[in-house]
C-alpha positions in Angstrom: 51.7 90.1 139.1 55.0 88.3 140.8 57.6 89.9 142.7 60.9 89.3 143.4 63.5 90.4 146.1 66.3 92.7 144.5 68.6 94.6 146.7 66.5 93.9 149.7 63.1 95.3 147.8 60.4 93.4 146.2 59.9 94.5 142.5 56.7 93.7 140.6 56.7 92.2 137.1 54.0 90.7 134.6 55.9 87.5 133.0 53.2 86.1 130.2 53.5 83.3 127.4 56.3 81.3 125.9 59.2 81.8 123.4 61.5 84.7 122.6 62.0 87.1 125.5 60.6 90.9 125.3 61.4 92.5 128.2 59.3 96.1 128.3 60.0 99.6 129.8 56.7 101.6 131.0 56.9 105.4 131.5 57.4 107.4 134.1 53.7 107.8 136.1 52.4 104.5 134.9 52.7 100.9 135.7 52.9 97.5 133.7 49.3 97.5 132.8 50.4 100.7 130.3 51.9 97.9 128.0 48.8 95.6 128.3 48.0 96.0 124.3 51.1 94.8 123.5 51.0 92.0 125.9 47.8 90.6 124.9 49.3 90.5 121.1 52.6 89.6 121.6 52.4 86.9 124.3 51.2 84.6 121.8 54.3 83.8 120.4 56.9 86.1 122.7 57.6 85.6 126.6 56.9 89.5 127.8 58.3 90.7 131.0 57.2 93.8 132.6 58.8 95.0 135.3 57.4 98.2 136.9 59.3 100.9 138.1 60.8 101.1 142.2 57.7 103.0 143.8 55.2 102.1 140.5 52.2 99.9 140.6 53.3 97.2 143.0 56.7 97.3 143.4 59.1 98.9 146.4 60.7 102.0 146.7 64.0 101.8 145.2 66.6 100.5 147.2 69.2 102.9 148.0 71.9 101.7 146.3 69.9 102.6 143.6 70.6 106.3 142.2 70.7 106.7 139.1 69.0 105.3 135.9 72.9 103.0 135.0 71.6 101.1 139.0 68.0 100.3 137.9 69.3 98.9 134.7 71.7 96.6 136.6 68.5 96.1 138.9 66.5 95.0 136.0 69.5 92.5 134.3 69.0 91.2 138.8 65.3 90.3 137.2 66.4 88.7 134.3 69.7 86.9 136.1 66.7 85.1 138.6 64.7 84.4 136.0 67.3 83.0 134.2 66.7 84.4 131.1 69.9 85.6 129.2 68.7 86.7 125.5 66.0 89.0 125.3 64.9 92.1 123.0 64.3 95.1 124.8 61.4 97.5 123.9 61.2 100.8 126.4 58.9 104.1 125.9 60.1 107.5 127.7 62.2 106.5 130.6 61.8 102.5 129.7 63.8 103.3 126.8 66.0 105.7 128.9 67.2 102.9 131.3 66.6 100.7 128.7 69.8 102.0 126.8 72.0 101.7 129.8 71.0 98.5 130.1 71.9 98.1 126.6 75.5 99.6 126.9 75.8 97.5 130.7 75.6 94.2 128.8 75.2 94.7 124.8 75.7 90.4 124.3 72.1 90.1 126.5 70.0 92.4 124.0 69.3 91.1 120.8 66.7 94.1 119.2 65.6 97.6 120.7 62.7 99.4 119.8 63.4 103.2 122.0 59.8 104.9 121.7 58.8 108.5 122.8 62.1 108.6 124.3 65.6 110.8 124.7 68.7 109.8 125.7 70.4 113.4 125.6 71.0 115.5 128.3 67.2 117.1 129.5 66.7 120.5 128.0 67.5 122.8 130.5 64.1 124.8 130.0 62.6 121.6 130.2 63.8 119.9 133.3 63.4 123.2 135.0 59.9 123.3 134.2 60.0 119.6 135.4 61.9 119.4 138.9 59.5 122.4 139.9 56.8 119.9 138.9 58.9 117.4 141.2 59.2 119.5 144.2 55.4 120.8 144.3 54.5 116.8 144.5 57.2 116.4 147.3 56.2 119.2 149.2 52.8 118.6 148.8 53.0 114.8 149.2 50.1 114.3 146.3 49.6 115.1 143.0 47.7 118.4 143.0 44.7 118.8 140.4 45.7 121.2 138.7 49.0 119.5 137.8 47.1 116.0 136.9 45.4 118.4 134.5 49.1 119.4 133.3 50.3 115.8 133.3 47.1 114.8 131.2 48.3 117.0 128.5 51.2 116.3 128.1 51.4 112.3 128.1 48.2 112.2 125.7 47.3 114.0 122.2 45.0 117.1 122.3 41.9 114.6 120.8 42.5 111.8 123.7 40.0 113.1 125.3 37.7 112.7 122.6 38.6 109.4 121.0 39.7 107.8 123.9 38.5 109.6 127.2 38.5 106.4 129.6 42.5 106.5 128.8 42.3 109.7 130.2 39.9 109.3 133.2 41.4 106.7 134.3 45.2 107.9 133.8 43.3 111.4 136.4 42.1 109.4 138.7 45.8 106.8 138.9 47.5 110.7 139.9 44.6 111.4 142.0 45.6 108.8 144.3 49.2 108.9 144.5 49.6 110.4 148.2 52.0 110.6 151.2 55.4 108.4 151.3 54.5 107.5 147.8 54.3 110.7 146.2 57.8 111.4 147.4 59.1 107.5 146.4 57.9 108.2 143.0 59.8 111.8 142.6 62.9 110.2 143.7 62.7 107.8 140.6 61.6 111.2 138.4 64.7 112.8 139.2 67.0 109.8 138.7 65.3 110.7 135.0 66.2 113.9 134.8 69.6 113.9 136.0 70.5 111.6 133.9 73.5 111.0 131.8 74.2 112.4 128.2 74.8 108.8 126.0 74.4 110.3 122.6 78.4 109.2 122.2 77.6 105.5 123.5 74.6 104.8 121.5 76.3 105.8 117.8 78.6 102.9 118.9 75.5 100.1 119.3 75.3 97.8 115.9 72.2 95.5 117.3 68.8 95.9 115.2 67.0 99.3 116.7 63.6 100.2 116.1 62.4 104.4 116.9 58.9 105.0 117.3 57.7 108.1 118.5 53.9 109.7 118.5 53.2 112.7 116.4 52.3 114.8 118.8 54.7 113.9 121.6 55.0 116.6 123.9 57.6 115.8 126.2 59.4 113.9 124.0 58.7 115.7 120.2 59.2 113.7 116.9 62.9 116.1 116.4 64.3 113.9 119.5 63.6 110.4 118.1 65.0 111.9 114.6 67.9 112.3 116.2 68.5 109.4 117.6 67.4 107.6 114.3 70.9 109.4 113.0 72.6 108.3 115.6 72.0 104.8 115.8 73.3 103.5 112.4 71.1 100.9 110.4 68.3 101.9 112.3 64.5 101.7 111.7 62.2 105.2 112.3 58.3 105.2 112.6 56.1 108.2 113.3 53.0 107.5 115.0 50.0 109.6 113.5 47.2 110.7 116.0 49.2 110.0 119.0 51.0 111.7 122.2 53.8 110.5 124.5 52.0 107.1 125.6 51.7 106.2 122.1 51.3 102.8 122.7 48.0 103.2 124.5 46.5 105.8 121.7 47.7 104.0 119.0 47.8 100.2 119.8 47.2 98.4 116.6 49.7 100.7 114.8 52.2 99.9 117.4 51.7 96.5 117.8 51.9 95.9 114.1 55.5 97.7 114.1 56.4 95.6 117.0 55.3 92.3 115.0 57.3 93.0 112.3 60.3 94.0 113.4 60.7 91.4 116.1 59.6 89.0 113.5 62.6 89.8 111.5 65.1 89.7 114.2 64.1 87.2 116.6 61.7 84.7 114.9 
């Protein structure tokens, strides 16, 4: 891992091989090591950067100018300004592809491919985010993840045979939650929210022309198959793939099927 100083706060990022630039977007309750799959395939002919999330795996708590999902994707473009990298494709699951987008609309010239998985970029159903800022505010309160809720958070982020094909993914996805306590807890709700409250871009994104890429697991739970539909229709000229066997972390379930989807549409659009 490196880190770098934006807006007064170190951020963590993993920045491995040479060639075309993929910047990636984790998920909410995970950290760069979520995308290691994709990293270990593509870094052999791609430059991946993985920046994790204000208050996720190494990196800060988010500076306070940062508010809202629109300021971490001008964070992020900080990254890729110091770095001095200004083409890259762009490929963000849940809220990755959620600021992702924004970054997307903040500087459309910079991204040359998307690929939006298990993600949304609607308003949050209000049932939904209901359920969810209750959720948030338990953590807060309690400053930890309490087990019954790491149970919740378990089945919702994987598919109902995880456990069974893959229970190390699971185990060790427990015990991450099981060790989120104090300051953190409550660093890492802040960024939740700034999820959550986000903005409705459904009008923005029928506007983007760059190649897109929608992937989503069949069994999503937070983020059903419907969604990603959706914004298949909205994004003209775009590419759709359903993930068999697979929950919201799809990449992780599914890694060859992903990775293979990844190769081939970056193959045709950046070499």
């Amino acid at each position: 891992m490196q880190k770098i100083q934006i807006n007064g706060r170190n951020m963590s990022y993993l920045d491995v091989g040479e060639g075309p630039v993929v910047l990636f977007g984790h998920s909410y309750l995970m950290d760069s090591s979520m995308w290691q799959p994709q990293v270990d395939a593509l870094s052999k002919q791609y430059r991946c950067i993985v920046p994790e999330l204000w208050a996720h795996g190494q990196s800060d708590a988010a500076p306070d100018t940062t508010t809202s999902l629109i300021d971490y994707a001008n964070d992020v473009l900080c990254l890729m300004d110091k770095l001095d990298i200004d083409q890259f494709a762009l490929v963000g699951l849940a809220v990755g592809g959620m600021w992702g987008t924004e970054l997307v609309l903040t500087a459309p010239t910079r991204v040359n491919a998307l690929v939006l998985m298990d993600t949304f970029v609607g308003y949050e159903p209000e049932v939904a985010k209901a359920r969810y800022v209750a959720m948030l505010d338990n953590i807060e309160q309690q400053e930890c993840v309490p087990s019954e809720m790491i149970d919740t958070f378990s089945a919702l982020f994987f598919s109902s045979h995880a456990q069974q094909d893959n229970p190390s993914l699971v185990s060790d996805f427990k015990a991450m939650l099981a060790g989120v306590s104090g300051e953190r807890a409550k660093q890492m709700v802040h960024v939740a929210r700034m999820e959550f409250d986000r903005r409705d871009t459904f009008d923005d994104i029928e506007q983007l022309t760059l190649p897109t890429l929608i992937m989503v697991g069949a069994e999503d739970k937070p983020r059903p198959p419907l969604e990603s539909m959706l914004l298949h229709d909205a994004i003209d000229g775009s590419e759709f793939v359903l993930i068999p066997k697979a929950g919201h972390i799809s990449n992780l379930e599914q890694p060859e099927r992903v990775n293979e989807a990844l190769m081939r549409f970056l193959a045709k659009i950046i070499g």
